[in-house]
mmCIF file as Biopython writes it, N, C-alpha, C and O atoms, coordinates in Angstrom:
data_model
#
loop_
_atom_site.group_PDB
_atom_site.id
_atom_site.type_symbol
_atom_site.label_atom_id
_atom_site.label_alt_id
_atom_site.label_comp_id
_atom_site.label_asym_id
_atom_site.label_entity_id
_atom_site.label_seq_id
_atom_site.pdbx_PDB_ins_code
_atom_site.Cartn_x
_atom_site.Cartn_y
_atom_site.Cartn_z
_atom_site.occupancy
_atom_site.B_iso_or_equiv
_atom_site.auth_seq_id
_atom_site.auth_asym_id
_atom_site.pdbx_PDB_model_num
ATOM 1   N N  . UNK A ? 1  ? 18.050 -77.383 88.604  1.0 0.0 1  A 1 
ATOM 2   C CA . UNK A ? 1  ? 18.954 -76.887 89.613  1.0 0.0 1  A 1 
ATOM 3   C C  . UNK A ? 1  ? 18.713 -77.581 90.953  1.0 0.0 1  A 1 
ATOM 4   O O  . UNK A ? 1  ? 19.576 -77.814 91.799  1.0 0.0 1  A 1 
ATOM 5   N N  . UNK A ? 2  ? 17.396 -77.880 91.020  1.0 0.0 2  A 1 
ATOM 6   C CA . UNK A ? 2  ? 16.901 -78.493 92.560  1.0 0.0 2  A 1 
ATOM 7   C C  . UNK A ? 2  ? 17.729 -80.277 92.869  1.0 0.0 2  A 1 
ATOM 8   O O  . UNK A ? 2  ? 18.139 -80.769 93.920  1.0 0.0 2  A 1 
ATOM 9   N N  . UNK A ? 3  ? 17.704 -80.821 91.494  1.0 0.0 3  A 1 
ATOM 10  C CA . UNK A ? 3  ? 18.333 -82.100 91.781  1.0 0.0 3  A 1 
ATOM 11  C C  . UNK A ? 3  ? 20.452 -81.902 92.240  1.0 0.0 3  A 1 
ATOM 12  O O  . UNK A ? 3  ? 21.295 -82.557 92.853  1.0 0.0 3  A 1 
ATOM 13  N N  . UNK A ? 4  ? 20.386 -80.504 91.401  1.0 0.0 4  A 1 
ATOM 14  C CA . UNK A ? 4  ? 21.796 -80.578 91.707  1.0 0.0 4  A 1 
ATOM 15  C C  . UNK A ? 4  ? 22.226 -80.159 93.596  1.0 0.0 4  A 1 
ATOM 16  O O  . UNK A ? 4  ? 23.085 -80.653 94.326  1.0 0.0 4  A 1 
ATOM 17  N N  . UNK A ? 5  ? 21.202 -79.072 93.862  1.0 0.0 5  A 1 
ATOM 18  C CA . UNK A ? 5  ? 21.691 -79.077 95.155  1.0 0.0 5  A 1 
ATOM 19  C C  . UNK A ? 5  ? 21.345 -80.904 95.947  1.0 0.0 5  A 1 
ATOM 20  O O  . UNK A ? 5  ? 21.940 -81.486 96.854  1.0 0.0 5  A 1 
ATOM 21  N N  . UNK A ? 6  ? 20.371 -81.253 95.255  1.0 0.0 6  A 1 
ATOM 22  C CA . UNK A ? 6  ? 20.090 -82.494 96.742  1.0 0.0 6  A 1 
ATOM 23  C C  . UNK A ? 6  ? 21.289 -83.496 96.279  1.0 0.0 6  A 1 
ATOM 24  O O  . UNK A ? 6  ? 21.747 -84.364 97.023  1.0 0.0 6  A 1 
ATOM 25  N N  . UNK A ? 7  ? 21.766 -83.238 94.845  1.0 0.0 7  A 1 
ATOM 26  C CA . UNK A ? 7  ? 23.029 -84.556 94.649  1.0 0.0 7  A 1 
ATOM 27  C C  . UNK A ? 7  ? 24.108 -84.101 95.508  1.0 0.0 7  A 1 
ATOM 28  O O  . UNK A ? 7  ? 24.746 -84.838 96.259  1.0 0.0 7  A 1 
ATOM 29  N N  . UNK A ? 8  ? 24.295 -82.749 95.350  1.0 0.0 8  A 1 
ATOM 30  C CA . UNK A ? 8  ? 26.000 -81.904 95.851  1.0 0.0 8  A 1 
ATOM 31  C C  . UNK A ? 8  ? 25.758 -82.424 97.430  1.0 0.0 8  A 1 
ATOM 32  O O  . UNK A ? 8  ? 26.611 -83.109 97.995  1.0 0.0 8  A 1 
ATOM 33  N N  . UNK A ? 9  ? 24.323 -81.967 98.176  1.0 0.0 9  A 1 
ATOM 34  C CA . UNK A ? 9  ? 24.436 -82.201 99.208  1.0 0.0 9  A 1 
ATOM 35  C C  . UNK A ? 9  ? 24.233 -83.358 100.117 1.0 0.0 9  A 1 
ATOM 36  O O  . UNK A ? 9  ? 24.380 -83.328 101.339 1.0 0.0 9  A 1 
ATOM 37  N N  . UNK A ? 10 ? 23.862 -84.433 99.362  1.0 0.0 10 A 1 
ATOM 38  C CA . UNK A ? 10 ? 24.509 -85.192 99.446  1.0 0.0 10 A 1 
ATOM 39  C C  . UNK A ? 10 ? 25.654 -86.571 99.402  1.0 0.0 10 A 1 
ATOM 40  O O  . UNK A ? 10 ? 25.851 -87.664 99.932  1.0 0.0 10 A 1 
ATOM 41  N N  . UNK A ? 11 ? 26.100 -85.831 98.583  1.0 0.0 11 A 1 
ATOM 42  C CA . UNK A ? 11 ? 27.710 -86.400 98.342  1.0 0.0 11 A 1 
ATOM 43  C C  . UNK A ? 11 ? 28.528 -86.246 99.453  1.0 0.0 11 A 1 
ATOM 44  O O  . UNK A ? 11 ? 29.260 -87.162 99.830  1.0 0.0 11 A 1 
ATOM 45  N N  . UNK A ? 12 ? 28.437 -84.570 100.324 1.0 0.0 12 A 1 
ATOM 46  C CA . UNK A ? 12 ? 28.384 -84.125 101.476 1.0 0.0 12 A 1 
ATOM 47  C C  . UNK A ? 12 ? 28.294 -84.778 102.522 1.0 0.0 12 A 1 
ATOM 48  O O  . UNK A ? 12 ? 29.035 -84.670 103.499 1.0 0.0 12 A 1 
ATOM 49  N N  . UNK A ? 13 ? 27.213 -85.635 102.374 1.0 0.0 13 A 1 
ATOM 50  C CA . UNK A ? 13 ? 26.495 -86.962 103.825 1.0 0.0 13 A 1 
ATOM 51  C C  . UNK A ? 13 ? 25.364 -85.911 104.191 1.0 0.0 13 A 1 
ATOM 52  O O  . UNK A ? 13 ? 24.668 -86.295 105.131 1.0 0.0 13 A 1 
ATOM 53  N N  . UNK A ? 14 ? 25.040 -84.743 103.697 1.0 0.0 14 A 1 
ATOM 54  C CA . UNK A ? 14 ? 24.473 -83.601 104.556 1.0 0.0 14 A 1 
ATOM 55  C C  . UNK A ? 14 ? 22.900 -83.518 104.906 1.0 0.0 14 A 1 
ATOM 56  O O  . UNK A ? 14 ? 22.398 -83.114 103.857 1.0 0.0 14 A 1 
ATOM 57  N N  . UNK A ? 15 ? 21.983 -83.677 105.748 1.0 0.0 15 A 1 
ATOM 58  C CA . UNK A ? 15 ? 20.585 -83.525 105.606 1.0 0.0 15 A 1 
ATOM 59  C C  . UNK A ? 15 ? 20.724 -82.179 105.397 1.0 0.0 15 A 1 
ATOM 60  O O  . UNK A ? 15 ? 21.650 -81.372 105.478 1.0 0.0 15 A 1 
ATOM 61  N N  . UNK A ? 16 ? 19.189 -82.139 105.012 1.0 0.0 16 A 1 
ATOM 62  C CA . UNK A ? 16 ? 18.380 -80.458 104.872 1.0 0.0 16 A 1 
ATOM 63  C C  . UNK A ? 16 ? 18.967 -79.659 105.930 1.0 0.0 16 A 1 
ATOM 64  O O  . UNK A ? 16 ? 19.671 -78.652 105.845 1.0 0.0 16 A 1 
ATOM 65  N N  . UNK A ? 17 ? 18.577 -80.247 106.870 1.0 0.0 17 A 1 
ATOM 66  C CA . UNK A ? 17 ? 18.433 -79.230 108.182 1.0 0.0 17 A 1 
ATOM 67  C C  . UNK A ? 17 ? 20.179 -78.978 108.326 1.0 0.0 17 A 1 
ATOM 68  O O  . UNK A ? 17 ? 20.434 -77.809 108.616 1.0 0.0 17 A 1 
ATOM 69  N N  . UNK A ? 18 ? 21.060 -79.620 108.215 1.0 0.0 18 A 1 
ATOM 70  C CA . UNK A ? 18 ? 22.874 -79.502 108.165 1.0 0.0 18 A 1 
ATOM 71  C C  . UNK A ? 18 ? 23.053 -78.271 107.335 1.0 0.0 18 A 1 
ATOM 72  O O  . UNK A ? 18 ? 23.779 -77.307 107.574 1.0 0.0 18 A 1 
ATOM 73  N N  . UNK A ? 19 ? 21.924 -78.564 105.884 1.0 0.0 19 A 1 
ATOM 74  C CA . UNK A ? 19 ? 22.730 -77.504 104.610 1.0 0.0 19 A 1 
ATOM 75  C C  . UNK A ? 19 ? 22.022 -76.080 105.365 1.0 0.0 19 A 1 
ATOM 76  O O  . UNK A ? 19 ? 22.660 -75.044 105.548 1.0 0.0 19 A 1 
ATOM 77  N N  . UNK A ? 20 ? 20.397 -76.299 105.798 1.0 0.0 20 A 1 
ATOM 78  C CA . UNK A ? 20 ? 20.158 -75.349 106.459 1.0 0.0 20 A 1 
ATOM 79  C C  . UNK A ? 20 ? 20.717 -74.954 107.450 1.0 0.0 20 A 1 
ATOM 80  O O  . UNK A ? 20 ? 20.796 -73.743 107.247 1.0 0.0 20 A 1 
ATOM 81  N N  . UNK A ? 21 ? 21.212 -75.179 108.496 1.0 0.0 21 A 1 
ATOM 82  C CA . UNK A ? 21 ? 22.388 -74.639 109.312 1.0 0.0 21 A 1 
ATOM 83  C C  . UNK A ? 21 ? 23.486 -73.862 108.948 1.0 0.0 21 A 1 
ATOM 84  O O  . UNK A ? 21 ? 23.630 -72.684 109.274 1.0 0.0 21 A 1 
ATOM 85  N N  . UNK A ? 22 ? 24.340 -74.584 108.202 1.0 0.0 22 A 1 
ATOM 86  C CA . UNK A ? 22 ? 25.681 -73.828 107.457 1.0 0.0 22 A 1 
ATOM 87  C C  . UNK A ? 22 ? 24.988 -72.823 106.752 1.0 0.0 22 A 1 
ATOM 88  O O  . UNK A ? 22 ? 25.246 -71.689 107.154 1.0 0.0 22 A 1 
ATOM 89  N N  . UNK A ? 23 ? 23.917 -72.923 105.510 1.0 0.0 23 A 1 
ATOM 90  C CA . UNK A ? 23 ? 23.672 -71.764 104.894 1.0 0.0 23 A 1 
ATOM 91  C C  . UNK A ? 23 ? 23.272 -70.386 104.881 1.0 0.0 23 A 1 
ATOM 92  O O  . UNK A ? 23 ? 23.537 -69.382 104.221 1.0 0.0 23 A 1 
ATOM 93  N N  . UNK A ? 24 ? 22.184 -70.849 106.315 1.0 0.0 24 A 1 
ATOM 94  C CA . UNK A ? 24 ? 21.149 -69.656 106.605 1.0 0.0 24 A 1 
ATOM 95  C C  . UNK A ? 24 ? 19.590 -69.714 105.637 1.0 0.0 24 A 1 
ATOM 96  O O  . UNK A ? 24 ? 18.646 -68.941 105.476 1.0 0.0 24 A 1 
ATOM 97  N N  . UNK A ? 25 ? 19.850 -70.676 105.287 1.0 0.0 25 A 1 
ATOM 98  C CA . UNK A ? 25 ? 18.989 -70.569 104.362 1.0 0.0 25 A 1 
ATOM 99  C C  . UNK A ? 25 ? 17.676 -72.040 104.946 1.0 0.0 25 A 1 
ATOM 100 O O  . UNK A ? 25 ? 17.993 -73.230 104.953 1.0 0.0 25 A 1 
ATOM 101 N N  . UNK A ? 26 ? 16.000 -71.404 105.451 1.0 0.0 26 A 1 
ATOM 102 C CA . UNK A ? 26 ? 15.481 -72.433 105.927 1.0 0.0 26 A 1 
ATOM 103 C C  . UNK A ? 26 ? 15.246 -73.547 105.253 1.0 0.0 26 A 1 
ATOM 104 O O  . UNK A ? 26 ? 14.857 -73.559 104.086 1.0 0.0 26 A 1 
ATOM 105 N N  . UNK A ? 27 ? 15.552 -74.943 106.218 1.0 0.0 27 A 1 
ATOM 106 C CA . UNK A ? 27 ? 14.798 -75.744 105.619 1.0 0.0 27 A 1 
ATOM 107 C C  . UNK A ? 27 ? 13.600 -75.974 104.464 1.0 0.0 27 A 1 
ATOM 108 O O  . UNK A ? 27 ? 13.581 -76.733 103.495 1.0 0.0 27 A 1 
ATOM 109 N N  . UNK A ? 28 ? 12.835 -75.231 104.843 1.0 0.0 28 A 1 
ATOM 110 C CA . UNK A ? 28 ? 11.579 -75.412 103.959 1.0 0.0 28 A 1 
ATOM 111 C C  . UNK A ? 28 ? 11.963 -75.056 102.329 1.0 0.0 28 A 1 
ATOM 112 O O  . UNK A ? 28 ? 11.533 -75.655 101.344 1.0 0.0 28 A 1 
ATOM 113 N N  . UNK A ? 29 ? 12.816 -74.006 102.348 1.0 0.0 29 A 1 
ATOM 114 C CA . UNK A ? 29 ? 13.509 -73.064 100.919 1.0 0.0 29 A 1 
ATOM 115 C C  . UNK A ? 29 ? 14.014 -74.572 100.021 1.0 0.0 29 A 1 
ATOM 116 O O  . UNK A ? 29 ? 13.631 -74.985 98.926  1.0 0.0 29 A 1 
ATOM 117 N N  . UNK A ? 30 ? 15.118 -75.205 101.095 1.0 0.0 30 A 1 
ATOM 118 C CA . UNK A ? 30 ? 16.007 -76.289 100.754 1.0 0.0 30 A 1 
ATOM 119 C C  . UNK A ? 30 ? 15.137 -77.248 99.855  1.0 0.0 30 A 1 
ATOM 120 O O  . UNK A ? 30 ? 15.007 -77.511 98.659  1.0 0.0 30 A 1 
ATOM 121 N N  . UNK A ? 31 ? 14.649 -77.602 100.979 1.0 0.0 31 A 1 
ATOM 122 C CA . UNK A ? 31 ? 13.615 -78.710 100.339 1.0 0.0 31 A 1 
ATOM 123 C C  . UNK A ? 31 ? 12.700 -78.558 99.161  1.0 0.0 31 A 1 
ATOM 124 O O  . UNK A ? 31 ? 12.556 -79.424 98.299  1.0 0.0 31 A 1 
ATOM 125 N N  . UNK A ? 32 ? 11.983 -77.188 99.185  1.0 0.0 32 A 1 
ATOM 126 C CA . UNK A ? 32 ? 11.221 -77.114 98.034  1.0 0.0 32 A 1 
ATOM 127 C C  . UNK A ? 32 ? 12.103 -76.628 96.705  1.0 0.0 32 A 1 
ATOM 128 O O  . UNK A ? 32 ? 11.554 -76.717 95.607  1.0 0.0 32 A 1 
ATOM 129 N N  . UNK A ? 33 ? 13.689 -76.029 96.804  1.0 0.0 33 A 1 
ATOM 130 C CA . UNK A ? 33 ? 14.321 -76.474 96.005  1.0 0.0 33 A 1 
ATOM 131 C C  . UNK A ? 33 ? 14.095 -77.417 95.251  1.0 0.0 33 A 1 
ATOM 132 O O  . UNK A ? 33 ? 13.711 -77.442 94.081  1.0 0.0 33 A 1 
ATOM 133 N N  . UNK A ? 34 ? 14.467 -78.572 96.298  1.0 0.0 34 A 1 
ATOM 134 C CA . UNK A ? 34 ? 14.917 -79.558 95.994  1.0 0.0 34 A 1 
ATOM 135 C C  . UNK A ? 34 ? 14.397 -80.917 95.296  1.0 0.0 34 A 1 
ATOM 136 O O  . UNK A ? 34 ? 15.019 -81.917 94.939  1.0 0.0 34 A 1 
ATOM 137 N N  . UNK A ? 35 ? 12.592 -80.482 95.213  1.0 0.0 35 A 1 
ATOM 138 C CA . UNK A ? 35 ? 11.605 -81.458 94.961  1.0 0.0 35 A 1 
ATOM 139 C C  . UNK A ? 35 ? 11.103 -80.444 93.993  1.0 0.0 35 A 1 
ATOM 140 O O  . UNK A ? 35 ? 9.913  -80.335 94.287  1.0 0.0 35 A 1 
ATOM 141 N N  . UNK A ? 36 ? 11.374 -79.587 92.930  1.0 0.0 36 A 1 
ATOM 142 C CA . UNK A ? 36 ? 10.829 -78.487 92.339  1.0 0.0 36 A 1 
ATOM 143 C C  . UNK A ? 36 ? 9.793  -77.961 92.352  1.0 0.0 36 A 1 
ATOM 144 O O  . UNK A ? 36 ? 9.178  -77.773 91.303  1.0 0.0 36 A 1 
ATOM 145 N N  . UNK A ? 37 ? 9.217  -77.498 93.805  1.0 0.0 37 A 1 
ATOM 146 C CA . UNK A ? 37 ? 8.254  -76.636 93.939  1.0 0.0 37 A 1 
ATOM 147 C C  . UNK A ? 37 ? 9.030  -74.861 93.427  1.0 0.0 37 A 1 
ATOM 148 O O  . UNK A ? 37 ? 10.036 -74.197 93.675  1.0 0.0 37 A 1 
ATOM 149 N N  . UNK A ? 38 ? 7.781  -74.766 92.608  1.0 0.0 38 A 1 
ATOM 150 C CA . UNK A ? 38 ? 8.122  -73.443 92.205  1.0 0.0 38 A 1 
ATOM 151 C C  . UNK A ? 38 ? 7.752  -72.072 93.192  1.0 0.0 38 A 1 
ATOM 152 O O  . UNK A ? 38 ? 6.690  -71.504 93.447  1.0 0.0 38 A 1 
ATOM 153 N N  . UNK A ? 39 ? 9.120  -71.848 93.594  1.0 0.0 39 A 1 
ATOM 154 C CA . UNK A ? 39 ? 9.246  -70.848 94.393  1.0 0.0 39 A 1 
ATOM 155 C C  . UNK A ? 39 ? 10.380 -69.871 94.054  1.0 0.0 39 A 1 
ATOM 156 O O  . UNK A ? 39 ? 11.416 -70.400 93.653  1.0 0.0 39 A 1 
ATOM 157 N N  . UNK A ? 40 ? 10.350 -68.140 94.174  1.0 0.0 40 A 1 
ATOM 158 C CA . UNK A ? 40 ? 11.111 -67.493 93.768  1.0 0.0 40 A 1 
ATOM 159 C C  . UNK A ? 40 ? 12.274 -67.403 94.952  1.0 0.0 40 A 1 
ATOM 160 O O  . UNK A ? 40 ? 12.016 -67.605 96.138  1.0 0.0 40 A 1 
ATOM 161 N N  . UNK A ? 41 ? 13.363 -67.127 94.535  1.0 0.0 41 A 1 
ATOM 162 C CA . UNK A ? 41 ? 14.781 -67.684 94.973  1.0 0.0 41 A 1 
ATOM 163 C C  . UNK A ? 41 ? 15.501 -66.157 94.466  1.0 0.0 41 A 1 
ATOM 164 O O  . UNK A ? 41 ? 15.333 -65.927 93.268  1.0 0.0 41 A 1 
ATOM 165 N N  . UNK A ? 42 ? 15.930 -65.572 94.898  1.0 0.0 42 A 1 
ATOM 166 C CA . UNK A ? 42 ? 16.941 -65.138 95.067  1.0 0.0 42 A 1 
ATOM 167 C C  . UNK A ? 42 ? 18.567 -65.286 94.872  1.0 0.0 42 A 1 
ATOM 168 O O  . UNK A ? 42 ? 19.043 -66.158 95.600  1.0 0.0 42 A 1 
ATOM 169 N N  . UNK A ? 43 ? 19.550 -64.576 93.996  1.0 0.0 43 A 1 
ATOM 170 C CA . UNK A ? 43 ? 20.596 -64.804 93.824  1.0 0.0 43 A 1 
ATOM 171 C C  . UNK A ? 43 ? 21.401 -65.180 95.424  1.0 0.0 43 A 1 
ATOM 172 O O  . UNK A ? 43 ? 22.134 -66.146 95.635  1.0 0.0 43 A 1 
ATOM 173 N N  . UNK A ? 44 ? 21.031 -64.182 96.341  1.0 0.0 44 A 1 
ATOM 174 C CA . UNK A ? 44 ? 21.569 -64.074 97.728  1.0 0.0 44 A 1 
ATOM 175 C C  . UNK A ? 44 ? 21.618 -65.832 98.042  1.0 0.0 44 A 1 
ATOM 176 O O  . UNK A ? 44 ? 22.530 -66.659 98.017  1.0 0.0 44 A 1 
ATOM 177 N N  . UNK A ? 45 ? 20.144 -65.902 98.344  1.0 0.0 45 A 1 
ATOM 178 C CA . UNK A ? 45 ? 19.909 -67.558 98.770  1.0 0.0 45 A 1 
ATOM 179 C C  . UNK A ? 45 ? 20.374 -68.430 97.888  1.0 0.0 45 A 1 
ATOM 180 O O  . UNK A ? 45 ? 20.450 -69.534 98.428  1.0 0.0 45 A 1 
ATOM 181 N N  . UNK A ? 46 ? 20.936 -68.467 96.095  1.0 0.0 46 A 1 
ATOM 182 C CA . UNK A ? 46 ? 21.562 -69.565 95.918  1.0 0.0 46 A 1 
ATOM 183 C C  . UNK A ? 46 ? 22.969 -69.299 95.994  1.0 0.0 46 A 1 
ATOM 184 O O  . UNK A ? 46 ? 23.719 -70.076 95.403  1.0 0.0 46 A 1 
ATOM 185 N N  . UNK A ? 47 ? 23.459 -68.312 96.637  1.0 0.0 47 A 1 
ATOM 186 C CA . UNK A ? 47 ? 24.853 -68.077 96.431  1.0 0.0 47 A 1 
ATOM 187 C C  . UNK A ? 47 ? 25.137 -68.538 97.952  1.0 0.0 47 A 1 
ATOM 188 O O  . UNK A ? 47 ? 26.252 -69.043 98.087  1.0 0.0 47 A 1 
ATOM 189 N N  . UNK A ? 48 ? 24.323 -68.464 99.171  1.0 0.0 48 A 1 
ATOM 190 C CA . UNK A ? 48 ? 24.267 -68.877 100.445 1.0 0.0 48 A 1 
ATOM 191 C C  . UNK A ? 48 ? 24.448 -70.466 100.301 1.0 0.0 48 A 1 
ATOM 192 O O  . UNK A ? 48 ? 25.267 -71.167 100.895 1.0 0.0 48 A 1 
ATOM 193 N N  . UNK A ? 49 ? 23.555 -70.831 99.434  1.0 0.0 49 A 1 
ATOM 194 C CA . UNK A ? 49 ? 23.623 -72.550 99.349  1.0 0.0 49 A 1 
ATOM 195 C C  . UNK A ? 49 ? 24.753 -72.977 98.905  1.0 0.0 49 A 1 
ATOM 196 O O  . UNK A ? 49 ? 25.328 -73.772 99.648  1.0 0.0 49 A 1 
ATOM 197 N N  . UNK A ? 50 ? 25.469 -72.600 97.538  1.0 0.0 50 A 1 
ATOM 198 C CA . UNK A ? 50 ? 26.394 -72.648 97.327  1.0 0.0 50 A 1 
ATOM 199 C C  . UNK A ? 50 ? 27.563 -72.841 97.848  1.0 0.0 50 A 1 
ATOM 200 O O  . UNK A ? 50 ? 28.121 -73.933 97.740  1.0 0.0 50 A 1 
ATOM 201 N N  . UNK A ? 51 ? 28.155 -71.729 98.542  1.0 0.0 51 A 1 
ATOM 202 C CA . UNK A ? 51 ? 28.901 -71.671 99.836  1.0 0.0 51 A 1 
ATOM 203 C C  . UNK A ? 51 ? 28.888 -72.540 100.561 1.0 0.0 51 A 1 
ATOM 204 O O  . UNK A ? 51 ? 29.882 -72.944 101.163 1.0 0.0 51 A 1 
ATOM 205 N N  . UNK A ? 52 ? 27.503 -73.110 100.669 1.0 0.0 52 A 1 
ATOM 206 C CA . UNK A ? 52 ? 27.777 -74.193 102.085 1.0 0.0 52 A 1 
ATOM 207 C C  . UNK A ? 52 ? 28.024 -75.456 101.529 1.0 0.0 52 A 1 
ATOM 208 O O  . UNK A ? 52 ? 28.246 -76.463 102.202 1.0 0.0 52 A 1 
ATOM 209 N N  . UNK A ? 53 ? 27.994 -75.420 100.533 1.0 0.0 53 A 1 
ATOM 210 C CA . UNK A ? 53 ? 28.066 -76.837 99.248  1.0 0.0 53 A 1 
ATOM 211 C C  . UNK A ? 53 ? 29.467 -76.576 98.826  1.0 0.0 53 A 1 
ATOM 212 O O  . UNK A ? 53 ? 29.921 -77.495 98.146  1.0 0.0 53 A 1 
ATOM 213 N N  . UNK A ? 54 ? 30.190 -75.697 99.011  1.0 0.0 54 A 1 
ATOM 214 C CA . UNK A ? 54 ? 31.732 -75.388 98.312  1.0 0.0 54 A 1 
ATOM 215 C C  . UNK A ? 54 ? 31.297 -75.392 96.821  1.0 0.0 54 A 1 
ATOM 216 O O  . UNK A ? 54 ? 32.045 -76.008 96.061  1.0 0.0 54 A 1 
ATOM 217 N N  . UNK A ? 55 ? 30.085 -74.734 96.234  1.0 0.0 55 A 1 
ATOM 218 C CA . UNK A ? 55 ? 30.423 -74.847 94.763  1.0 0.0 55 A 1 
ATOM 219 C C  . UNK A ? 55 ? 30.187 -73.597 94.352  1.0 0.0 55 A 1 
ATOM 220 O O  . UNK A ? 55 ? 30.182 -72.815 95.303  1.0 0.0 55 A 1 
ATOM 221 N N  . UNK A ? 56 ? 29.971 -73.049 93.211  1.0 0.0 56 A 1 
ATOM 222 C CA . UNK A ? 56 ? 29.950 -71.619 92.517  1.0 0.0 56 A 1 
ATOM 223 C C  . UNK A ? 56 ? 28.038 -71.873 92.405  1.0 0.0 56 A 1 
ATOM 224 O O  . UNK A ? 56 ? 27.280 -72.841 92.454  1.0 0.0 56 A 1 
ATOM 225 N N  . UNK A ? 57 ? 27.919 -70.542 92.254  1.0 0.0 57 A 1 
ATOM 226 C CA . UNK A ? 57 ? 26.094 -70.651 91.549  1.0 0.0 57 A 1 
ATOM 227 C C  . UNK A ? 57 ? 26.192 -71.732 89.887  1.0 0.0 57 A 1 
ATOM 228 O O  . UNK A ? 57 ? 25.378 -72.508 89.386  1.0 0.0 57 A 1 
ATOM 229 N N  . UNK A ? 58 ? 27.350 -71.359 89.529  1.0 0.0 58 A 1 
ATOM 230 C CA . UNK A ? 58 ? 26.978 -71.983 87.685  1.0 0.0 58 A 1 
ATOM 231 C C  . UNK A ? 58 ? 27.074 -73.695 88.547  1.0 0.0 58 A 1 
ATOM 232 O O  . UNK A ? 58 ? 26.526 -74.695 88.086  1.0 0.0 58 A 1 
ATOM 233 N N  . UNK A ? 59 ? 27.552 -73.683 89.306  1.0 0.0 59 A 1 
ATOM 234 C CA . UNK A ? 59 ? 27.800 -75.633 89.357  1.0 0.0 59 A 1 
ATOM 235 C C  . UNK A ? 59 ? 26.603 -75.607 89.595  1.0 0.0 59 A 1 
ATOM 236 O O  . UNK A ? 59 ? 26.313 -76.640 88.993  1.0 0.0 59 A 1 
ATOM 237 N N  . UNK A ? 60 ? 25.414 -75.159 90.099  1.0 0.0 60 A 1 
ATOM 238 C CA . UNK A ? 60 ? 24.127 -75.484 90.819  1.0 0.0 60 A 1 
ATOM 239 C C  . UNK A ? 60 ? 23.368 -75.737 89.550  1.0 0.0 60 A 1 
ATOM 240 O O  . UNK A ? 60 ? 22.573 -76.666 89.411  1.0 0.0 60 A 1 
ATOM 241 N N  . UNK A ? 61 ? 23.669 -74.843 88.629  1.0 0.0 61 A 1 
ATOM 242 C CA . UNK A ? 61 ? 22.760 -74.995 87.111  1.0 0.0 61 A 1 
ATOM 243 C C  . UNK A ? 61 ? 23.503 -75.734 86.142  1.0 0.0 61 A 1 
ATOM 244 O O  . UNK A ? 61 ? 22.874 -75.728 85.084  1.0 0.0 61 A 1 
ATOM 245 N N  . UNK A ? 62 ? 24.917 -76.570 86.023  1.0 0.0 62 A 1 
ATOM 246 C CA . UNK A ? 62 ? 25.478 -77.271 85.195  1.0 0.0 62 A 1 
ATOM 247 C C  . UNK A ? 62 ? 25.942 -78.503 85.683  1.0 0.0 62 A 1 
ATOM 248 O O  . UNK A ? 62 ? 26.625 -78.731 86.681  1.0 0.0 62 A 1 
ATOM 249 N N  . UNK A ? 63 ? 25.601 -79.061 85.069  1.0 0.0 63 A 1 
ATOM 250 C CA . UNK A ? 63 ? 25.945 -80.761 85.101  1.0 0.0 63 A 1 
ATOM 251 C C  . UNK A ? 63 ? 27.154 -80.614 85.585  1.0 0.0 63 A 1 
ATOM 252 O O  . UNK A ? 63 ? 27.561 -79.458 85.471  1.0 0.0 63 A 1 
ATOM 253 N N  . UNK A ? 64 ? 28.284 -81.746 86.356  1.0 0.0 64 A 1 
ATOM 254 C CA . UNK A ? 64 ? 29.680 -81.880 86.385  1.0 0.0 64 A 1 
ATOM 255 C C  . UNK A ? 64 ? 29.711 -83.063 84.966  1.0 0.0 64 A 1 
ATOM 256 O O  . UNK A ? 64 ? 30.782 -83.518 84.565  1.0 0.0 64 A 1 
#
């Protein structure tokens, strides 16, 4: 899931700190997403990311 947010976001043009802005969601969350540090996540926070990515939660866990 972590490679899909850093591809979506940037296809975007978007740094961390951009997706963190729009989302609400901190930097640090983003990033360790995004490099798969295992950290517990919340539906709230991937549905926040989502949103700021224009995609659904299932796009975050499924290939396009």
């Amino acid at each position: 899931m972590g490679y899909r947010i850093k591809e979506a976001r940037e296809e975007k043009k978007m740094t961390q700190e951009e997706l963190a802005e729009k989302s609400g969601v901190s930097r640090g969350t983003i990033s360790a997403l995004e490099s798969g540090v295992e950290r517990t996540t919340t539906t709230k926070t991937l549905l926040k990311i989502a949103s700021a990515l224009d995609l659904t939660v299932d796009q975050l866990f499924l290939s396009p």
